[in-house]
Backbone bond lengths (Angstrom), bond angles and torsions (degrees), N, CA, C in turn:
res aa  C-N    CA-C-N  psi(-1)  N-CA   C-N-CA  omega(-1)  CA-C   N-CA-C  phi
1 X - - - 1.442 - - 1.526 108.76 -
2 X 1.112 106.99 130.11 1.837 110.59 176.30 1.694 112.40 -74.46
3 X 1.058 108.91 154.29 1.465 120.87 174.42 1.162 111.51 -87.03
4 X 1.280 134.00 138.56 1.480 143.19 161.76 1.722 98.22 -90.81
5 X 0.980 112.55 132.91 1.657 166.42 -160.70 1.755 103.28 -125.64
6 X 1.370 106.84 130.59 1.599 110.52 150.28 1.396 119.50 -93.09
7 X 1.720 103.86 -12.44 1.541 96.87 -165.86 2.186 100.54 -82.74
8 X 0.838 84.26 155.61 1.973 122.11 -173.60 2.153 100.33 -45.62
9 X 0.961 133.30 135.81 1.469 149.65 -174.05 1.661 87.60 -80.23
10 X 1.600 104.08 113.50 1.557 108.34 151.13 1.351 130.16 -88.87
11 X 1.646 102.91 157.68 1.803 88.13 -151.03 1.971 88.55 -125.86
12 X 0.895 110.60 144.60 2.079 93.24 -179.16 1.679 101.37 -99.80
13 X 1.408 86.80 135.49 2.016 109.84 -172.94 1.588 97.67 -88.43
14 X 1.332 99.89 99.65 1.466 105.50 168.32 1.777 125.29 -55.00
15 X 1.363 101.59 -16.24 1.694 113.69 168.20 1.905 109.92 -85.84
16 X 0.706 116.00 -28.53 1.626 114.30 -166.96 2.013 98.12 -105.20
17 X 1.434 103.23 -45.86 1.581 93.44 -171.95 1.194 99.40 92.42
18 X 1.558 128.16 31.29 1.466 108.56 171.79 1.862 111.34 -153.18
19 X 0.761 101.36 153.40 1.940 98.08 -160.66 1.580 96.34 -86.88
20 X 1.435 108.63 125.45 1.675 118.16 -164.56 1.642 104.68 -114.25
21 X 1.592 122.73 161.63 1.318 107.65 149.79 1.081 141.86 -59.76
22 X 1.944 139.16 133.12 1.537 96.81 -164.75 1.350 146.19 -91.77
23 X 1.717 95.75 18.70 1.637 116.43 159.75 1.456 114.72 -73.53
24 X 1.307 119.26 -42.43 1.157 115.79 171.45 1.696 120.30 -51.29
25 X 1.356 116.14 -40.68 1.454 136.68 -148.24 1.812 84.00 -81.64
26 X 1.837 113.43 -46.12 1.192 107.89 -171.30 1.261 112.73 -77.55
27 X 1.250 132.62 -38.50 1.614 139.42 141.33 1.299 98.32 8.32
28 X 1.632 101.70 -100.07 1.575 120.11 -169.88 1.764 120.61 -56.36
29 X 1.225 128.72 -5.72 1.316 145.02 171.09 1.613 98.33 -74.37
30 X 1.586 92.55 -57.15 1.648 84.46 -164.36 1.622 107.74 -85.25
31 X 1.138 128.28 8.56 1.538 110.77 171.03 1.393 82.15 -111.04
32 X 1.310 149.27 16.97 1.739 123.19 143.04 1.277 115.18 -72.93
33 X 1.518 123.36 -24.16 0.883 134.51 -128.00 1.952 89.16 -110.85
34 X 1.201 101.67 -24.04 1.512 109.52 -174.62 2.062 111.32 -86.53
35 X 1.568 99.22 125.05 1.623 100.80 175.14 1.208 122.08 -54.90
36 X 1.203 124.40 136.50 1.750 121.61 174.78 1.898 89.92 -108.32
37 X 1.657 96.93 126.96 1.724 87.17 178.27 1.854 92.90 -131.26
38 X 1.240 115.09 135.77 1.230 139.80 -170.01 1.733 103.56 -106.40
39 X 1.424 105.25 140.32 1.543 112.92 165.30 1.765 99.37 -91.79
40 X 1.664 88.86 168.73 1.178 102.67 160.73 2.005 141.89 0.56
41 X 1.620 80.36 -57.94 2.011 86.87 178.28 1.344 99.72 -119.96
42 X 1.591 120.14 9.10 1.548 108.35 145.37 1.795 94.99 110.24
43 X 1.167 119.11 24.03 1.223 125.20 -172.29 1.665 102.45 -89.70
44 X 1.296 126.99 108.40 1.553 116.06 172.47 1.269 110.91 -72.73
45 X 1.851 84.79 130.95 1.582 98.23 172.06 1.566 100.21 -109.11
46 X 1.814 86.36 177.93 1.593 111.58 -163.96 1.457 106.38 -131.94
47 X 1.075 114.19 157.26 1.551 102.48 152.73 1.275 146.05 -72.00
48 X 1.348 111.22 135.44 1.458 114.27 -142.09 1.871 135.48 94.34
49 X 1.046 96.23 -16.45 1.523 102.52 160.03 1.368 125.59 -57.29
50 X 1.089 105.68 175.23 1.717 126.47 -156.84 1.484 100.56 -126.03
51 X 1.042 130.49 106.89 0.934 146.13 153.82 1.976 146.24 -80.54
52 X 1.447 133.76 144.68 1.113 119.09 171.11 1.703 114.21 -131.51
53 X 0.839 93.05 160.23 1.787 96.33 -178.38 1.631 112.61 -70.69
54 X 1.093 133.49 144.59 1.424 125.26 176.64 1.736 104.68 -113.98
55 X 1.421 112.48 -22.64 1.638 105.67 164.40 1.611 109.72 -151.09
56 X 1.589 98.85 168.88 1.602 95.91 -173.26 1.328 113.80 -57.03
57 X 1.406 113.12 131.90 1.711 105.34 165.66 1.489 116.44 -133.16
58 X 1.692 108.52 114.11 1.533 126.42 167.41 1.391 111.46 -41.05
59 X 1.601 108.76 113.95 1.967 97.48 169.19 1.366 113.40 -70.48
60 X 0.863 125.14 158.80 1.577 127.39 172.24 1.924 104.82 -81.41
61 X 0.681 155.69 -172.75 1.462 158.41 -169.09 1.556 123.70 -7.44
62 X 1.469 105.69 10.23 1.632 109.91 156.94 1.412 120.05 -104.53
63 X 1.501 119.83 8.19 1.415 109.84 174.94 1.569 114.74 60.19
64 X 1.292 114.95 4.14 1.803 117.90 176.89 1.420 99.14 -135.53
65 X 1.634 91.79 154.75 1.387 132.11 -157.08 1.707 90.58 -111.18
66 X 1.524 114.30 117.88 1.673 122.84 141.56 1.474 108.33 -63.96
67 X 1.560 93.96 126.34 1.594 86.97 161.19 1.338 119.09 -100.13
68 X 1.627 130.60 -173.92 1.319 119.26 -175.20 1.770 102.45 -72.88
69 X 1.377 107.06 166.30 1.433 109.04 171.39 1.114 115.73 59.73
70 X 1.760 116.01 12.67 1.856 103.15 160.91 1.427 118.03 -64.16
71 X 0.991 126.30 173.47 1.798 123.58 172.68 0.873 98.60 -105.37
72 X 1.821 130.87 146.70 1.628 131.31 167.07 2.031 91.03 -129.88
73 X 1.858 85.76 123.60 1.588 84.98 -174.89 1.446 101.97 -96.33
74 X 1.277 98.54 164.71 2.262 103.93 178.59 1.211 113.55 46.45
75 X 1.213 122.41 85.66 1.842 137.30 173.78 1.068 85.74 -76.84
76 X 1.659 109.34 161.66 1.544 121.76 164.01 1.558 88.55 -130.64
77 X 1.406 121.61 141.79 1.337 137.23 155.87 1.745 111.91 -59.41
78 X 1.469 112.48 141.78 1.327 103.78 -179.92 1.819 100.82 -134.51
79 X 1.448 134.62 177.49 1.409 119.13 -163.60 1.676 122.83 -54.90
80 X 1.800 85.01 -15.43 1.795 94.91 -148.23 2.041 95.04 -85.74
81 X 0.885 131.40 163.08 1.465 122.00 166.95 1.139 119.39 -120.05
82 X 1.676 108.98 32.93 1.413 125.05 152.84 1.598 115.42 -102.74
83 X 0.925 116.76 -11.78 1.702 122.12 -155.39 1.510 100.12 -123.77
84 X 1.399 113.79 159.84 1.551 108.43 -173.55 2.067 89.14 -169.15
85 X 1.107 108.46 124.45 1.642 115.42 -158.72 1.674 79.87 -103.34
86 X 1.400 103.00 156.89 1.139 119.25 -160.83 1.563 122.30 -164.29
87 X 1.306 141.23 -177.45 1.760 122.75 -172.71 1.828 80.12 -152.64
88 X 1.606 107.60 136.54 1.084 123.17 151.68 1.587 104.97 -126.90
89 X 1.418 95.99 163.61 1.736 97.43 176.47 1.450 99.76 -90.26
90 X 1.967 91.99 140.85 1.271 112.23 -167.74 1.467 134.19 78.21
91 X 1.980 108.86 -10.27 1.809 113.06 167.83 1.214 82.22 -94.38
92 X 1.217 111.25 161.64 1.768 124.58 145.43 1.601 98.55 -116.53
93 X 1.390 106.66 128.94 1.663 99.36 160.19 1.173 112.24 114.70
94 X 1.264 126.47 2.71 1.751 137.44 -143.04 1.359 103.49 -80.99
95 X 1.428 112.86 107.70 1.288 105.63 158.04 1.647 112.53 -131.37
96 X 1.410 84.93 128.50 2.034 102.76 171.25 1.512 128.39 -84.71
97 X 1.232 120.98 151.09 1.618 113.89 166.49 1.704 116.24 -91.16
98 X 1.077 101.05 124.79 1.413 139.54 172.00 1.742 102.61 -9.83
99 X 1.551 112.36 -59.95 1.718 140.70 175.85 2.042 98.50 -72.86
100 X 1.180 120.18 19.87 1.516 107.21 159.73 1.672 102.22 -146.27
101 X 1.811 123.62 29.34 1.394 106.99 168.55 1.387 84.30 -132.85
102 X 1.814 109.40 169.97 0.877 147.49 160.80 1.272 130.82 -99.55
103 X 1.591 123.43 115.04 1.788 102.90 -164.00 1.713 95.41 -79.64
104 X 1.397 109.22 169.11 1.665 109.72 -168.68 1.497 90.06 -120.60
């Protein structure tokens, strides 16, 4: 007959070589598992940041031009950690690359 235990099921981390708790193990899974997305000079952003433009950028199917140094408020992170979706008045749909904002 097995013993019941309160303590936690260890699980072995085929990356480390060493038998972990398996909250811990899921812990560390899921912050590999999470995008780190950087502006321009490498500043990680988040969601919800503040952002600025660092050069002009033509939308494609709005017929308008970002200029540099607009502000874009409340980014949302999206899977890619180049891309970062975003709302200006008058785009619907806006998404920028990561290498043309500035976090503020």
């Amino acid at each position: 007959m097995r013993e019941q235990t309160s303590d936690e099921d260890y699980v072995f981390d085929e990356a480390s070589g060493e038998w972990l708790p398996a909250s811990e193990l899921a812990a560390k899974q899921g912050a590999a598992d999470a995008v780190e997305v950087r502006d321009a000079v490498g500043n990680l952003l988040a969601d919800g940041d503040q952002v600025t433009l660092i050069k002009d950028l033509t939308v494609k199917g709005a017929g308008q031009t970002l200029k540099r140094g607009t502000l874009i408020k409340s980014i949302r992170l999206t899977g890619d950690p180049q891309e970062i979706d975003c709302r200006y008045e008058g785009i619907k749909g806006l998404v920028l690359r990561a290498e043309f904002v500035k976090k503020r």
